[in-house]
TORGU-281911 format. One line per 3 residues: number of its first residue (from 0); their letters; for each residue x, y, z of C-alpha. Coordinates in steps of 0.25 Angstrom, whole numbers. Last residue first. Layout:
<rs>
NUM) a) X/Y/Z  ...
</rs>
This chain:
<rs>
573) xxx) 505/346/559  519/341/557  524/346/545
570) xxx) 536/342/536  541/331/545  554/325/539
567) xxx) 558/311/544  571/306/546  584/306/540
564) xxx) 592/296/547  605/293/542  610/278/539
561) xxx) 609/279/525  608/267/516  617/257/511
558) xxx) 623/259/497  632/270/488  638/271/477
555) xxx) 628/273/467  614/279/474  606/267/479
552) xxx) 595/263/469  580/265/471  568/255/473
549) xxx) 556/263/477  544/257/486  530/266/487
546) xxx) 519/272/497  508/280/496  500/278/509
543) xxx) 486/284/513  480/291/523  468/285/531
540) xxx) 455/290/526  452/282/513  463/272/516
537) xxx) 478/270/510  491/262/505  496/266/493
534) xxx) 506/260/483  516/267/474  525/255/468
531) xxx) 541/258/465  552/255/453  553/269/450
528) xxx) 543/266/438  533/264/448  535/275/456
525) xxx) 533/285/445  521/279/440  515/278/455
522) xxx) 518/292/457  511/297/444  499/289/447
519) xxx) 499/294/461  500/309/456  492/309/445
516) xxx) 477/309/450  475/325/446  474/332/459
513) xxx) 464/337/468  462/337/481  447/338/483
510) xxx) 442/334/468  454/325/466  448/317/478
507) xxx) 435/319/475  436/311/463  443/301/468
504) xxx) 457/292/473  464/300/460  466/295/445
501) xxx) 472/303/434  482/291/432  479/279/441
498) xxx) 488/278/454  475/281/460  467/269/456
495) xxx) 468/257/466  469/266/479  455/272/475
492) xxx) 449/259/478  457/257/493  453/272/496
489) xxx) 464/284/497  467/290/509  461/305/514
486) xxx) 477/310/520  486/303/531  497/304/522
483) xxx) 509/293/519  519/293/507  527/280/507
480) xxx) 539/280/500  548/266/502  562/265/496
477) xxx) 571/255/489  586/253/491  598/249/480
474) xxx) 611/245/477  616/238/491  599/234/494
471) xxx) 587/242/500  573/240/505  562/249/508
468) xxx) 570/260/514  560/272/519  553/285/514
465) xxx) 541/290/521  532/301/517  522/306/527
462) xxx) 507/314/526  501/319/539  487/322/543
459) xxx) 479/332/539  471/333/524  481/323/516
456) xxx) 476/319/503  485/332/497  496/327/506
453) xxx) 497/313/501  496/318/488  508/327/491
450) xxx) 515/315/497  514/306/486  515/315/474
447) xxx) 529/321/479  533/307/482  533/303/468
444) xxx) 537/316/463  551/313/472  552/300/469
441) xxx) 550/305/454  562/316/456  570/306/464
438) xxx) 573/297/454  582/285/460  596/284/464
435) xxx) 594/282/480  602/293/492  602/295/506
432) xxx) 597/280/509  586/279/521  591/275/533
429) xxx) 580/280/540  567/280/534  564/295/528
426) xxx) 550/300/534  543/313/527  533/319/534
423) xxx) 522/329/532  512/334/543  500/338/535
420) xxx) 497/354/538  489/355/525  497/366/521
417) xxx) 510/361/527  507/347/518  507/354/507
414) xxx) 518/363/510  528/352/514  525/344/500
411) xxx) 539/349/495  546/345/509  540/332/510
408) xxx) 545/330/493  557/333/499  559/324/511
405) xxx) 555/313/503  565/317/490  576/319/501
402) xxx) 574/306/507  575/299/493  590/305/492
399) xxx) 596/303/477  602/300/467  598/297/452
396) xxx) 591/288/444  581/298/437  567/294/431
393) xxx) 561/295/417  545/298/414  542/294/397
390) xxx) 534/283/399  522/288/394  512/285/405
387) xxx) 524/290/414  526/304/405  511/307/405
384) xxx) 512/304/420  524/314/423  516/325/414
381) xxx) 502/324/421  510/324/434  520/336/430
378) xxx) 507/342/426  502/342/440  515/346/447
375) xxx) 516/357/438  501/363/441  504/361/456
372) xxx) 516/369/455  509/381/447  500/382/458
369) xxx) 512/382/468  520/392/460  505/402/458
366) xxx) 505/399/474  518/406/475  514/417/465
363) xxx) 504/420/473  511/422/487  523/430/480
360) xxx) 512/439/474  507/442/489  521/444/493
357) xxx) 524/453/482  512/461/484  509/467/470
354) xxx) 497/458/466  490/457/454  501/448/447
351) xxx) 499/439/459  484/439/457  486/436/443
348) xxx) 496/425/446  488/419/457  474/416/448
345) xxx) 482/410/437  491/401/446  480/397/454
342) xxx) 472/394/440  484/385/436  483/380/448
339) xxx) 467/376/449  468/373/434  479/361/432
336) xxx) 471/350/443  458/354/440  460/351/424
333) xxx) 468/339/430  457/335/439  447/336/427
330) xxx) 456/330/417  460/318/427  445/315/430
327) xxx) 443/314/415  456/304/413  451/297/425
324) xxx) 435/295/419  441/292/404  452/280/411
321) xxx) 438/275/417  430/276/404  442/269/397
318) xxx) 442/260/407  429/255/406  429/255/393
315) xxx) 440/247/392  433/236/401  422/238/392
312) xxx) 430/236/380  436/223/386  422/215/390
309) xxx) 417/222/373  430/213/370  425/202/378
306) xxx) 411/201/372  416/201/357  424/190/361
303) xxx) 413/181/365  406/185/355  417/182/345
300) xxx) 419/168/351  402/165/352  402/170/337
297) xxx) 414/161/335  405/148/341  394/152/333
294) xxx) 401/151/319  407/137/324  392/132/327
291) xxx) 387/140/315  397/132/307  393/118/312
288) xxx) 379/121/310  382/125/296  388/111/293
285) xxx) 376/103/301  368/108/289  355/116/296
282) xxx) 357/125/285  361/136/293  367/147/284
279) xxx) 358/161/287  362/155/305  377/158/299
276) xxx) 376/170/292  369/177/303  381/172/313
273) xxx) 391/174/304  386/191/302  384/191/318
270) xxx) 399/185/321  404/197/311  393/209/317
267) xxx) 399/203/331  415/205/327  411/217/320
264) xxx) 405/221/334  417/219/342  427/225/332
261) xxx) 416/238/333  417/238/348  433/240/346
258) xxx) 433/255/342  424/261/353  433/269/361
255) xxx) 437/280/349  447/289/350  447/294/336
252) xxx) 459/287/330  456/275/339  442/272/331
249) xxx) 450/274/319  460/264/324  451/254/329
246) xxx) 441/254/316  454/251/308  457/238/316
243) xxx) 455/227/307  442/221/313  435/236/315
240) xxx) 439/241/299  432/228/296  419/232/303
237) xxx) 422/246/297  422/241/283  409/233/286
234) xxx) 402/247/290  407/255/278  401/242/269
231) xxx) 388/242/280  386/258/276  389/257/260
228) xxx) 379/244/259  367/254/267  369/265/259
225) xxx) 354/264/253  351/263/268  356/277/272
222) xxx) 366/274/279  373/273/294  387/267/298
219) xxx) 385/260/312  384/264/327  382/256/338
216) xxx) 372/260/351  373/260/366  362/266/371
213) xxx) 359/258/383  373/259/389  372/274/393
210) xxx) 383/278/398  385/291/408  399/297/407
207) xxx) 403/309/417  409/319/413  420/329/424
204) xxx) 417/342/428  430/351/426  424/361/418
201) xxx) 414/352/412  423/341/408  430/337/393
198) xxx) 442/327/396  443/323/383  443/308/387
195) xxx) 431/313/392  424/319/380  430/307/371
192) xxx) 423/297/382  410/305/380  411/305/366
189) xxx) 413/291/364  404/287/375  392/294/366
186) xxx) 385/306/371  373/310/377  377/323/387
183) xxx) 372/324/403  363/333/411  361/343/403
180) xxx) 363/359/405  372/354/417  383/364/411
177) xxx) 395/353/409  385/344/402  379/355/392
174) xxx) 394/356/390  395/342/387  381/345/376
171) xxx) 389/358/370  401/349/367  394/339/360
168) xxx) 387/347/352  372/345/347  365/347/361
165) xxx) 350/340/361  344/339/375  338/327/380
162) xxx) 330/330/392  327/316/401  316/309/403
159) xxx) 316/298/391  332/296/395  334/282/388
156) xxx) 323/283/376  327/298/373  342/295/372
153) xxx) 342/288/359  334/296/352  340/308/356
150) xxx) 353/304/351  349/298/337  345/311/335
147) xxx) 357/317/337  358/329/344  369/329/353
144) xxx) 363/323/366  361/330/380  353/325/392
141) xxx) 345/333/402  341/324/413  328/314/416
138) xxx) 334/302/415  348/305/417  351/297/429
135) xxx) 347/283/421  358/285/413  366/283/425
132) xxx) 377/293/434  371/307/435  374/314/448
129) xxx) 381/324/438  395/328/443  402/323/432
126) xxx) 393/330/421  387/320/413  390/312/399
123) xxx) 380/303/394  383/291/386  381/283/372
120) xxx) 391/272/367  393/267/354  395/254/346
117) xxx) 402/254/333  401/247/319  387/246/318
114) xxx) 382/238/306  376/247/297  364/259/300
111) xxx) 354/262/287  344/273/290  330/275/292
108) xxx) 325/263/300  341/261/305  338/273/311
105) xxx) 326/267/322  336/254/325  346/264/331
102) xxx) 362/262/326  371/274/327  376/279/316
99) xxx) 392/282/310  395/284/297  383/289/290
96) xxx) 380/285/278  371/291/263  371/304/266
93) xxx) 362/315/265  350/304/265  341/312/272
90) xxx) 341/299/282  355/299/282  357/312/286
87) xxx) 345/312/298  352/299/303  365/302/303
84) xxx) 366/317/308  361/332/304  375/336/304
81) xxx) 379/328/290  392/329/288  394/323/274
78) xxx) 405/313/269  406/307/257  412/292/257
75) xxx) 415/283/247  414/268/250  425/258/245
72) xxx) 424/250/259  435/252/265  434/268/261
69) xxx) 421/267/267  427/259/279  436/270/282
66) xxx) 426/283/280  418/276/292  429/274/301
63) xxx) 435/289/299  421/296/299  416/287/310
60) xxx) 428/292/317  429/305/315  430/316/302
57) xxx) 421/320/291  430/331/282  430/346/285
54) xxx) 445/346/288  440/352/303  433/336/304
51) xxx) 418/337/302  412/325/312  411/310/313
48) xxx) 412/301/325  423/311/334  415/319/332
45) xxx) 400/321/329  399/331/319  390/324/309
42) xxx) 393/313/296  387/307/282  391/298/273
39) xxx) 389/301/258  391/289/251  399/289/237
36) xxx) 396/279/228  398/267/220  409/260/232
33) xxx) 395/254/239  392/245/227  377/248/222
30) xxx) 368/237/224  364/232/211  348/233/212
27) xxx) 348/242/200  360/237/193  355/224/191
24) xxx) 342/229/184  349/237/175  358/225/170
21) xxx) 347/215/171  340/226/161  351/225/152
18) xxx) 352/210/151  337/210/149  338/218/137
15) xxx) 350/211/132  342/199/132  330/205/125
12) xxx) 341/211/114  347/199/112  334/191/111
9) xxx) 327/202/101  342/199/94  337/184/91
6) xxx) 324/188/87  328/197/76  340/185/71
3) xxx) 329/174/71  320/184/64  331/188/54
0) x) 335/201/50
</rs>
């Protein structure tokens, strides 16, 4: 062989050498694509976030928005509960992410946190009846949190003084609550809202939510830091996930209140991203400053627009705490409400059953009918709203006498207002026509409510139903009820809000007299759709007046208006 030839395939061979070693060397620094492996992602029992579902599977909502933006993204999941938590799993390396972590500057030493994709709000829930109304009030009082870590480093700093007692269950931490063991529970809003949507109390004791602003946090997909591209590709997919709606909907699924903050930080995280390009670009070239004049002026337009969405989510979350506060007031009324006669007619029937003396038993069994009465009438409310709100309540067109339906309802409501020794009236205008076509039934349960509210609210004194011609044509005639009572009067400020559902003048009022804060909102849905409009006229002290206007047709075949006097009907003069 040839030297020429000899040297020539030493070059060949050198070369090839190098190429291989290139090859190798490439490979070792490659990053390795995020779809090349299966990631253990790890998960505890804190519904409805993440927790074991009864399937045996990972189950809630970061499970359901995390798993979405793998499968978006090409990435494979194994999931692995982990009860010891985030930080202490992913630290040991057990798994490689975490689906949901809270950000804190002295983790993200140890552990890698993306991009938050959700803020969260923290709170304290107290006993009703506790004289605690600030965070500032539980300084030095025993506080409860779940466990975590996190928790107690979080708290420790704000209540320095206070005795922070570790209770792993939620439900054992409210029922250290209800006991008085500690003073108040650590809990985010979501939880708390859930528990008072749920209408949890102790016994009847109503929570109370105390807010605590200052530890506000957000929340991002946690990794171990060789995971790190796997946990910003999962966390890019929900920012897109945010912008075409998917996020809303899973949100939605499991009840969450917190589904549009992320649309508002992904708008930010985008105007932040331009912005940093942006001022890495400037040259100084009068070009560029022209584009980061335009790019300023649609950060300013998305900043404006971010701060009047977060204006609109606290005006609905105002109203969402305040629709949570009725409906809780409304459970625990109504939980009142449907026990005392349903314990009456318990406690009676056993002693009737006891008891051999016919008149004794007749005694008990007749308060057993009025208990069981009451208990009717209140879930005929519950069921005549649910069938307003739902549109489904019909009404009659038929004929009758509206001065028969007055006089009645005075005569139902007679032993009420005999009890109480009220005098009772009911004054029929003279002429007023003998017969309307209309729906009595409603009129009649319309007026049922009015009076024996008005007698309820009336300690001495008198209580009057009027009934008089408004107005009146050939073919048709309108009236005016007006119920009178000389009881404990309703202030103007009150007046605004008690034809709300679930909704009484105050607390002390359904304390005292009871009642669920259906009545006037029934009454003044009825009257509506009849054509009418239930106002009020009163003054903490001096009575009150229920009054309203109702169009009705004449009965077919006849006109004018009757000429006989009918007069008033005193029930009871005291």
């Amino acid at each position: 062989m040839s030297a020429p030839l000899i040297q020539r395939l030493k070059w060949v061979l050198a070369l090839g050498l190098v190429t291989l070693a290139a090859g190798i060397a490439w490979m070792a620094v490659k990053p390795p694509r995020v779809e090349d492996r299966v990631y253990r992602i790890g998960f505890e029992s804190q519904p409805p976030l993440h927790f074991l579902g009864k399937d045996g599977r990972a189950t809630g909502l970061a499970v359901e928005l995390v798993a979405e933006a793998a499968r978006r993204s090409g990435i494979r999941l194994q999931w692995q509960l982990e009860p010891e938590g985030s930080e202490a799993a992913l630290q040991a390396k057990k798994v490689d992410l975490w689906p949901m972590m809270t950000i804190r500057p002295e983790r993200r030493k140890v552990v890698y946190i993306s991009a938050p994709y959700r803020e969260f709000d923290v709170c304290l829930l107290v006993r009703h009846d506790s004289a605690y109304a600030r965070p500032e009030d539980l300084r030095s009082s025993t506080i409860s949190y779940t466990g975590s870590p996190l928790d107690l480093r979080v708290l420790r700093p704000v209540f320095a003084h206070a005795r922070l007692l570790m209770i792993e269950s939620p439900k054992e931490s409210l029922e250290a609550v209800c006991q008085q063991r500690v003073d108040a529970a650590y809990f985010s809003e979501y939880f708390a809202v859930a528990t008072l949507l749920a209408g949890i109390s102790c016994e009847g004791q109503m929570l109370r939510v105390i807010q605590l602003p200052d530890l506000r946090g957000e929340v991002g997909v946690g990794a171990i830091f060789e995971a790190r591209p796997a946990a910003d590709a999962i966390r890019k997919a929900i920012g897109a996930m945010a912008v075409d709606g998917t996020f809303a909907e899973i949100a939605a699924r499991w009840g969450s209140f917190a589904g549009r903050n992320l649309e508002i930080a992904e708008t930010l995280f985008r105007a932040r991203d331009r912005e940093r390009w942006l001022i890495a670009g400037i040259s100084g070239a009068v070009l560029l400053l022209l584009l980061a004049l335009r790019q300023a002026a649609r950060i300013r337009r998305a900043q404006l627009a971010i701060a009047e969405t977060n204006r609109e989510l606290e005006i609905a979350l105002v109203r969402a705490r305040e629709a949570t506060e009725l409906k809780s007031q409304f459970l625990a009324n109504m939980s009142h409400e449907i026990r005392t006669p349903m314990n009456a007619i318990l406690g009676l029937t056993a002693v009737a059953m006891e008891t051999s003396d016919r008149g004794e038993q007749r005694e008990y069994l007749n308060d057993v009918l009025h208990s069981g009465e009451s208990l009717l009438s209140l879930l005929n409310d519950i069921l005549d709203l649910s069938k307003i709100e739902a549109g489904k309540l019909t009404f009659d067109l038929v004929d009758f006498d509206p001065a028969d339906v007055a006089r009645g309802v005075c005569s139902m409501l007679a032993a009420p207002a005999i009890t109480k020794r009220l005098e009772l009236v009911c004054r029929v205008s003279d002429p007023l026509p003998h017969g309307v076509r209309g729906d009595p039934v409603r009129l009649r349960q319309t007026l049922v409510n009015l009076v024996g509210n008005a007698i309820k609210f009336t300690e001495k004194g008198r209580v009057e139903l009027r009934v008089a011609v408004e107005a009146e044509s050939a073919h048709s005639v309108t009236l005016r009820f007006a119920v009178t009572d000389t009881g404990i009067g309703i202030s103007a400020e009150s007046q605004r809000r008690i034809f709300e559902s679930f909704t009484q003048a105050d607390g002390s009022v359904a304390r005292k007299y009871g009642g669920t804060g259906l009545g006037l909102a029934i009454c003044k849905q009825l009257i509506e759709k009849m054509g009418g409009e239930l106002r009020v006229e009163s003054a903490l002290g001096q009575g009150s007046t229920f009054w309203f206007i109702l169009p009705f047709e004449r009965p077919h075949g006849t006109g004018g208006r009757a000429a006989e006097d009918r007069g008033d009907a005193k029930i009871l003069d005291s």
